[in-house]
MARSELUM-32060 format. One record per residue (C-alpha): residue number from 1; chain; x negated, y negated, z; residue in one letter. Coordinates in pm, whole numbers, plus 50000, padded with zeros to 5 digits. Layout:
[NUM 'A' [X Y Z] 'A']
...
This chain:
[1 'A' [40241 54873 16674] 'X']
[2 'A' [39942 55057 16626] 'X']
[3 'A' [39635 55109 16824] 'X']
[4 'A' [39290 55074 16625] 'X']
[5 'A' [39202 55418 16391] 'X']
[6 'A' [39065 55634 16621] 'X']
[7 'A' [39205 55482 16924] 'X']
[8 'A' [39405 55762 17047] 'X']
[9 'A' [39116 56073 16933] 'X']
[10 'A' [38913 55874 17210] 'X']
[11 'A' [39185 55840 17427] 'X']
[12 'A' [39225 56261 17408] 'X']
[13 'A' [38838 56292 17423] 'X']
[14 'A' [38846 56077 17786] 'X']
[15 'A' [39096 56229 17917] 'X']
[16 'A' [38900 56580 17887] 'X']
[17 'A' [38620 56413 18085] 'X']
[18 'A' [38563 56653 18403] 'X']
[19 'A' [38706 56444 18730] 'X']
[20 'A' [38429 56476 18963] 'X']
[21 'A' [38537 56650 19247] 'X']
[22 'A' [38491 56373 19558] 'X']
[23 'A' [38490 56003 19449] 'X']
[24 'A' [38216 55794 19620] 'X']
[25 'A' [38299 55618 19933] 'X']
[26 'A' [38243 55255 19967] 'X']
[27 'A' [37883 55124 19968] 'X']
[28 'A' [37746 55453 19822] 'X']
[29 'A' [37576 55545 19504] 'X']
[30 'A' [37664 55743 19248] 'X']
[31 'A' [37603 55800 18910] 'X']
[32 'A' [37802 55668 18644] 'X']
[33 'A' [37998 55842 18333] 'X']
[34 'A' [37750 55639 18120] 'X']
[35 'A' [37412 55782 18298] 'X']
[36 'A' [37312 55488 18502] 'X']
[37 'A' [37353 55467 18894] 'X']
[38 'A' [37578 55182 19069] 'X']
[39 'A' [37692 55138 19414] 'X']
[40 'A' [38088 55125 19472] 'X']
[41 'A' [38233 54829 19560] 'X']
[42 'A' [37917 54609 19513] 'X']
[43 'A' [37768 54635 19867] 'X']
[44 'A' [37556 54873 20047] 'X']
[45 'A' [37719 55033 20369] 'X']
[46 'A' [37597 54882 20667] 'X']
[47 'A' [37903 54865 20897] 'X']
[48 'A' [38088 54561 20958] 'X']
[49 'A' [37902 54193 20992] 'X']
[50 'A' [37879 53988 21305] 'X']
[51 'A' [38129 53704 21281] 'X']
[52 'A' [38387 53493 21454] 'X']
[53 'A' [38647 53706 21192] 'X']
[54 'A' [39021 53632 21265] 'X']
[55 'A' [39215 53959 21299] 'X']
[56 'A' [39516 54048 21113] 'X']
[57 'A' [39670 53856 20801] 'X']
[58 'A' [39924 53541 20857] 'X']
[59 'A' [40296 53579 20711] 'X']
[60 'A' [40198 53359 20412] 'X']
[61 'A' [39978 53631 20290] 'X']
[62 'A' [40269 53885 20180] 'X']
[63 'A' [40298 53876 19786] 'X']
[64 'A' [40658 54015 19702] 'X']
[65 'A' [40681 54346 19527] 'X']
[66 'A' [40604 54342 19165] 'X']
[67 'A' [40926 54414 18921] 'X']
[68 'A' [41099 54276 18595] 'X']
[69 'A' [41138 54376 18294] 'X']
[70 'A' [40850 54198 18172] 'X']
[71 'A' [40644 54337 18390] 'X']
[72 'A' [40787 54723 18338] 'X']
[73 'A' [40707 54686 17985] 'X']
[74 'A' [40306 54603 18027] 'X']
[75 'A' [40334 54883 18306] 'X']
[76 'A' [40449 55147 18047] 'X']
[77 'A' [40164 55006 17752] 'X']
[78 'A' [39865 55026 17969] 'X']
[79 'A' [39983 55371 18132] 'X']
[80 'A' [40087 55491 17787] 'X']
[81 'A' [39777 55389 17659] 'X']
[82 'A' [39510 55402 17964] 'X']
[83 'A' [39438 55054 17913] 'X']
[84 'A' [39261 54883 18178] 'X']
[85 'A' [39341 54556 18379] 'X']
[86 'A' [39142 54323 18639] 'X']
[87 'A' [39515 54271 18742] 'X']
[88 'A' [39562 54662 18837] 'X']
[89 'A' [39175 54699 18964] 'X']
[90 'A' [39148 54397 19170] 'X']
[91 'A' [39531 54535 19272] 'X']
[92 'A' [39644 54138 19238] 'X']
[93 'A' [39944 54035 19460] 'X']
[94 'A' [40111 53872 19170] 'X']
[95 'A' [39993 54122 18878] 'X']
[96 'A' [40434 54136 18847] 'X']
[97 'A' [40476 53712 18826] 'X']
[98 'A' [40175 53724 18530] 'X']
[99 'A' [40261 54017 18332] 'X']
[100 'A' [40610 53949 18351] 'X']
[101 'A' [40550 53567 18186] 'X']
[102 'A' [40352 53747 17937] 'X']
[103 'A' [39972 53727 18100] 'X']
[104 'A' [39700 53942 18166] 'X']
[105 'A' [39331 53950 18268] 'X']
[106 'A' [39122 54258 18088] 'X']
[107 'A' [38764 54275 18179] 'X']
[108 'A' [38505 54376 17923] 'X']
[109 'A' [38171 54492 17908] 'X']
[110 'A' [38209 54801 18122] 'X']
[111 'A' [38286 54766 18530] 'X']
[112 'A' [37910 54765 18659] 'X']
[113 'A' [37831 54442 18705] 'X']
[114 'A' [37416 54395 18797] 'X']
[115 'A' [37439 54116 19038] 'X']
[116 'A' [37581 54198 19417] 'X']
[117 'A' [37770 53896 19535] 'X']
[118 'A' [37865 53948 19870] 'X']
[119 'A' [38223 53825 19836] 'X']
[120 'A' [38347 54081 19527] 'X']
[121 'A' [38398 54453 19513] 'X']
[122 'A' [38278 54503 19160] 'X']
[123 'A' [38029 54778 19179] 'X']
[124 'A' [37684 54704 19074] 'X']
[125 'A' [37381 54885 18936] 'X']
[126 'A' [37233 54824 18628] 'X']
[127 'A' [37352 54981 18295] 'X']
[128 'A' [37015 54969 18121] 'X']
[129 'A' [37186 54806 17775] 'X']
[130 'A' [37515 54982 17770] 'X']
[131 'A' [37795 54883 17536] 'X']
[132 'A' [38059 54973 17413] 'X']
[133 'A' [38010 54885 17019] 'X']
[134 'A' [38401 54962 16973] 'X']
[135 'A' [38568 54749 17242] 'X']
[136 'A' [38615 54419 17092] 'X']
[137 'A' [38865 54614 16858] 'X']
[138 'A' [38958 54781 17128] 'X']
[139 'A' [39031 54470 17343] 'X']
[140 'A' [39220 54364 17043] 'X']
[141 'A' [39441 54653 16968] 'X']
[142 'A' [39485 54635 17349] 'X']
[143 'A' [39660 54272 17367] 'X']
[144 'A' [39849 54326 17094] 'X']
[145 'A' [40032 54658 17262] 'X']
[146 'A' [40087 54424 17526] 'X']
[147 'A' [40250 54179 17357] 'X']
[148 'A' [40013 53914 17555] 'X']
[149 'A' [40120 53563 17476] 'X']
[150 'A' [39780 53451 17698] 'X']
[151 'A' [39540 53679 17772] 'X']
[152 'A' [39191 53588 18002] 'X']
[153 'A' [38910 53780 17930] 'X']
[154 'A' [38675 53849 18219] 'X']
[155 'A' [38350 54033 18272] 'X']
[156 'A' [38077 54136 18493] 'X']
[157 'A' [37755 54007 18457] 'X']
[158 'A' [37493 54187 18245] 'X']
[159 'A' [37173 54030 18325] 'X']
[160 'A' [37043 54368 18151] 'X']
[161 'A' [37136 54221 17803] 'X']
[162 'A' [36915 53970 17621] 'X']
[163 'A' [37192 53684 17587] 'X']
[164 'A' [37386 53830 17862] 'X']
[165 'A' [37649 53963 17669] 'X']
[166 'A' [37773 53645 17478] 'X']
[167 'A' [37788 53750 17119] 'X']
[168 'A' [37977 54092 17261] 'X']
[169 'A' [38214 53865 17461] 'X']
[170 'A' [38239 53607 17170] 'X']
[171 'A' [38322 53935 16906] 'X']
[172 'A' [38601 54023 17173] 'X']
[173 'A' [38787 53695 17136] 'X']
[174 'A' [38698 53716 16774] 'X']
[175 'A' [38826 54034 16729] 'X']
[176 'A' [39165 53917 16962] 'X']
[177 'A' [39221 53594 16724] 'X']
[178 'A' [39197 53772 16390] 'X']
[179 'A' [39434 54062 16521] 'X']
[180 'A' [39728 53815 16699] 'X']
[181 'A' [39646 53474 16652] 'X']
[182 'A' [39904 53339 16819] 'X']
[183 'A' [39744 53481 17148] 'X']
[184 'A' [39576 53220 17377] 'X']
[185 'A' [39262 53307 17490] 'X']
[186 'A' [39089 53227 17823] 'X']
[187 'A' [38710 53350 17853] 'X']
[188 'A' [38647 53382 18284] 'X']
[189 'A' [38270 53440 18175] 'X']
[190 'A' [37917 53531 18297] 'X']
[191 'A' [37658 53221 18388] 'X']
[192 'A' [37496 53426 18093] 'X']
[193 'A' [37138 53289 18330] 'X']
[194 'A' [37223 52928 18224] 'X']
[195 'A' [37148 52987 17891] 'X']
[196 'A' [37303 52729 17649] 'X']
[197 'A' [37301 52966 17354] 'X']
[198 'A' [37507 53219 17508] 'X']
[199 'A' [37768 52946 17674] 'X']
[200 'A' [37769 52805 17326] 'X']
[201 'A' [37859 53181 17129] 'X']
[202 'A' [38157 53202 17388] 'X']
[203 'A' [38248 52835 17360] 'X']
[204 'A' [38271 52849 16945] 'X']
[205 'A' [38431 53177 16936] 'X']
[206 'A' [38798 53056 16933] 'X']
[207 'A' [38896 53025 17340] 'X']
[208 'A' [39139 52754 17423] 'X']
[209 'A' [38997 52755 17767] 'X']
[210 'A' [38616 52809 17907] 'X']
[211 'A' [38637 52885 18278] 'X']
[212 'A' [38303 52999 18491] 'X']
[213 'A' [38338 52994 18939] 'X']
[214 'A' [38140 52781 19117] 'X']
[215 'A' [38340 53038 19394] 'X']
[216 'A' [38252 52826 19741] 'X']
[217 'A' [38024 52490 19873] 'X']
[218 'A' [37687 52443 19773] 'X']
[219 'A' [37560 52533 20142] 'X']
[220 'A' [37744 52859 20132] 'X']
[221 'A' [37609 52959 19752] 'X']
[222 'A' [37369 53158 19923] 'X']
[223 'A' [37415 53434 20090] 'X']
[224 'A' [37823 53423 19922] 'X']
[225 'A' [37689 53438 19604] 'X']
[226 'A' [37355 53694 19398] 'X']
[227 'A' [37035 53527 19410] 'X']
[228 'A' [37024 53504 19052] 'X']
[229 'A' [37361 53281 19022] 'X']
[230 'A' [37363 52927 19165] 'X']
[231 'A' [37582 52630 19243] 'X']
[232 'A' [37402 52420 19045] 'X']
[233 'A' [37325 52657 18726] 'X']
[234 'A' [37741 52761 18702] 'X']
[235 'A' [37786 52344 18688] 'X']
[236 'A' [37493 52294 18405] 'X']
[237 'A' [37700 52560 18222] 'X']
[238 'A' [38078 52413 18253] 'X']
[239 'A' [37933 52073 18216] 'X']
[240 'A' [37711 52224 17863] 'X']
[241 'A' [38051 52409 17734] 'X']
[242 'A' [38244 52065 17786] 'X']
[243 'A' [37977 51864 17633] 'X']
[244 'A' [37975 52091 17347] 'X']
[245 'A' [38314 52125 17245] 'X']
[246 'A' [38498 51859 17464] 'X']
[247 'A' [38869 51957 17290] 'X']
[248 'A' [38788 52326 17485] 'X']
[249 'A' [38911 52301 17834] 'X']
[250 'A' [38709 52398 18116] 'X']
[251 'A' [38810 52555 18429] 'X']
[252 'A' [38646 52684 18774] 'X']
[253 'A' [38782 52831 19123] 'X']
[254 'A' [38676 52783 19445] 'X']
[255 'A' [38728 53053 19732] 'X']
[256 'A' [38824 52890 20098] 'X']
[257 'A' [38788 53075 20435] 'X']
[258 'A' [38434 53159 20430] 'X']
[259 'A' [38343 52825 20644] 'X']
[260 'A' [38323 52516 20423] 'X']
[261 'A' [38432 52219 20576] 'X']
[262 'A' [38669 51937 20381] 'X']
[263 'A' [38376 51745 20324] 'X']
[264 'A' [38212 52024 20146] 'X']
[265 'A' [38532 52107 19957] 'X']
[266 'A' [38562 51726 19849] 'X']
[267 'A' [38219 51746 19762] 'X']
[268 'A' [38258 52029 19531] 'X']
[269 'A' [38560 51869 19356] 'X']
[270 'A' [38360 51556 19276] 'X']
[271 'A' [38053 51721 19157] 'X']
[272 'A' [38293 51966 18912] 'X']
[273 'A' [38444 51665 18821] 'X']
[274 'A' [38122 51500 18738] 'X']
[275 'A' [38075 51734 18467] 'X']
[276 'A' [38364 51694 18298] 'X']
[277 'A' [38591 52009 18458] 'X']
[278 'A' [38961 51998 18370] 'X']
[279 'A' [39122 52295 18572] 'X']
[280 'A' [39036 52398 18917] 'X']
[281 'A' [39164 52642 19100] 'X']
[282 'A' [39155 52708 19538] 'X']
[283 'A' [39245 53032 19725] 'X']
[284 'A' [39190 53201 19997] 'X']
[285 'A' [38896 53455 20080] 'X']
[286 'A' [39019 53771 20151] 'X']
[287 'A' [38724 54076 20294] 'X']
[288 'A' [38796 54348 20036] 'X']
[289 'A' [38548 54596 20270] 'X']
[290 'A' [38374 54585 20596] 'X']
[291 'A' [38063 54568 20412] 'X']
[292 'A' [38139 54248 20243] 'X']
[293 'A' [38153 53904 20446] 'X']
[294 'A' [38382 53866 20654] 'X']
[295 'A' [38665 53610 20678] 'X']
[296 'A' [38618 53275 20920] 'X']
[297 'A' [38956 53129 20854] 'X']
[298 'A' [39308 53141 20692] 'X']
[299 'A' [39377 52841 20526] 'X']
[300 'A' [39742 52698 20545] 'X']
[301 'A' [39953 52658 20272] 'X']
[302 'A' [40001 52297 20416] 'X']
[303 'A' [39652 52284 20365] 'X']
[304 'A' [39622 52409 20038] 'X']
[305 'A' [39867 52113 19922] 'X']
[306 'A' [39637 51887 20052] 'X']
[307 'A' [39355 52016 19887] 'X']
[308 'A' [39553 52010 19579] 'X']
[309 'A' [39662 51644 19662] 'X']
[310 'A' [39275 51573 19695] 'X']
[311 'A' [39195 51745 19350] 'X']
[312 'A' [39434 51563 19141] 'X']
[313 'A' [39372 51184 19287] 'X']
[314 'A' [39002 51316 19183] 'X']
[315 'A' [39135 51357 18803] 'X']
[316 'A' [39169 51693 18762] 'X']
[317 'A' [39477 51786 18502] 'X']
[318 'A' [39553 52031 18752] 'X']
[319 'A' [39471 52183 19101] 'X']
[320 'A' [39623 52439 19179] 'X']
[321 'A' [39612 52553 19506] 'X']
[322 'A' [39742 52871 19748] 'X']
[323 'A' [39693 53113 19945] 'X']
[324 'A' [39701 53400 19748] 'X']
[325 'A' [39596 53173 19411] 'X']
[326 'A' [39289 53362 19225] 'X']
[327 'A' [39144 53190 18896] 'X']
[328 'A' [39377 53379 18640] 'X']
[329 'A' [39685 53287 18866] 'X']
[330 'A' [39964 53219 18614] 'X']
[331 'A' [39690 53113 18361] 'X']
[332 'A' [39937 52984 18119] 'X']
[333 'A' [40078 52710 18290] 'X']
[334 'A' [39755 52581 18453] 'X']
[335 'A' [39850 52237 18281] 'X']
[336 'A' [40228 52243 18356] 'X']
[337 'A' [40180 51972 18641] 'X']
[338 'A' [40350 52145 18907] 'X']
[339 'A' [40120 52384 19068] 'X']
[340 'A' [40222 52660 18821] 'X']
[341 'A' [40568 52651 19011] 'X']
[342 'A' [40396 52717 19331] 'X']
[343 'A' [40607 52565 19622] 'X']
[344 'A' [40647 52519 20025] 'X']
[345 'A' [40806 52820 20199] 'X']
[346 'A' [40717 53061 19963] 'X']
[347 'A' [40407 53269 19934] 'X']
[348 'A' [40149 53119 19723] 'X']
[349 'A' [39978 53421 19487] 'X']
[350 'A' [39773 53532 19141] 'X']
[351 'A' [39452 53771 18949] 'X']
């Protein structure tokens, strides 16, 4: 297979970039390839946050090692062809389980995102209209190489953008569909501000799934979540993109550990189900630095199969539910009934 004209010339042109010499440190700022400044890892160093933190990780929160043959073959196309996955930059416990079924996550729309949620290492800054007019062939020519039977596009937000980025996300999965039809497409969007027209671009572009995080409780929105995103504005937009094309399924994750109580968590589930929300998914919260909030609790797997129990008896087609479960875990078989072969006494994972 071959990579979009011109693929590999910019390939040879990035690699001549100069590396800079010391890489910023966690919570500093620095100044992007692009021209704009962003601070690494989201969050401003402050030192660590006061909190009633447990220390150490339980034995349930081991991922096994990734291998397969499956997985060796996306390893050699994205090295081969510097491709980049949310799988490999979020370093995902179970980036071997998806790639080797065939499923990735790729994030678009450059890795400066310009909100600072307190929970997610994404850097942020704000890239003053930055695009990349070439990456929804790129994205394209990308899944393809792959061989991707399901891929989920992600992004950052762009609050910089007029319509947040929707028609650039919507050309991606345009661009994806015309190039391998046969490839299922998740979109793990933006809020895009709560703006209908942009949830609606994404919506009619082709995806077989819509998915946007509600991430924890209402109570805990704020501070866990950017000012500018809310618990009620992500459920306007996943109950909008249902409304709007009801045969498109809809999908949202919610992170546990961060002190929600069942009631909250039950709470959530009814008010996603309210607006029509198909697919939800429940992990645990894991602190990716000391300047991000910190954890309150690991939440057993015997736990997270109650939770699940709760989620389906609330008519969700599926709940599925883990410790190590993130929203693009084993994306393809969100609807196989059996939390995507998730099961006691082994370690529950995903991206």
């Amino acid at each position: 297979m071959r990579a979009q004209p011109g693929y590999d010339a910019r390939m040879a042109e990035f690699k001549r970039i100069p590396v800079i010499a010391e890489a910023p440190r966690s919570g500093e700022k620095y100044l992007t390839a692009q021209g704009f400044t962003a601070i690494k890892d989201g969050v401003r160093a402050r030192g660590g946050l006061d909190s009633p933190a447990p220390t150490g990780k339980p034995r349930w929160l081991k991922a096994p090692l990734a291998a397969g043959e499956g997985y060796e073959a996306v390893r050699r196309t994205v090295r081969e062809h510097h491709l980049a996955t949310v799988c490999e930059e979020a370093k995902c416990p179970n980036i071997g389980e998806c790639w080797n079924a065939g499923t990735a996550t790729i994030m678009v729309m450059g890795a400066v995102c310009t909100r600072a949620c307190r929970f997610c290492a994404v850097d942020t800054g704000n890239p003053r209209g930055w695009l990349d007019a070439e990456e929804p062939a790129n994205v394209a020519a990308s899944v393809e190489l792959m061989g991707l039977r399901y891929v989920v596009l992600t992004s950052v937000d762009r609050d910089d953008l007029s319509d947040g980025g929707a028609e650039h996300y919507a050309a991606c999965v345009r661009a994806i569909k015309q190039r391998t039809p046969g490839t299922a497409v998740e979109a793990l969007t933006p809020d895009f501000q709560g703006v209908r027209a942009g949830v609606a671009r994404v919506v009619d572009s082709g995806v077989e799934v819509f998915a946007q995080n509600i991430e924890t409780v209402r109570r805990l929105t704020h501070p866990v979540r950017d000012p500018r995103a809310g618990y009620q504005q992500t459920l306007d937009v996943l109950g909008y993109a249902k409304a709007h094309r009801p045969a498109v399924l809809t999908k949202s994750s919610l992170m546990l550990g961060l002190g929600e109580t069942d009631g909250e968590i039950f709470e959530c589930m009814d008010d996603l189900r309210t607006v029509g929300v198909d697919i939800l998914t429940l992990g645990q919260y894991l602190r990716p630095t000391l300047h991000h909030l910190p954890v309150v609790r690991f939440v057993t797997p015997e736990e997270f199969a109650r939770y699940r129990e709760a989620g389906l008896a609330r008519g969700f087609r599926e709940c599925v539910s883990g410790p190590l479960v993130r929203s693009s875990y084993r994306a393809e078989r969100a609807l196989a009934g059996n939390n995507v072969g998730l099961h006691e006494g082994r370690a529950l994972h995903s991206p």
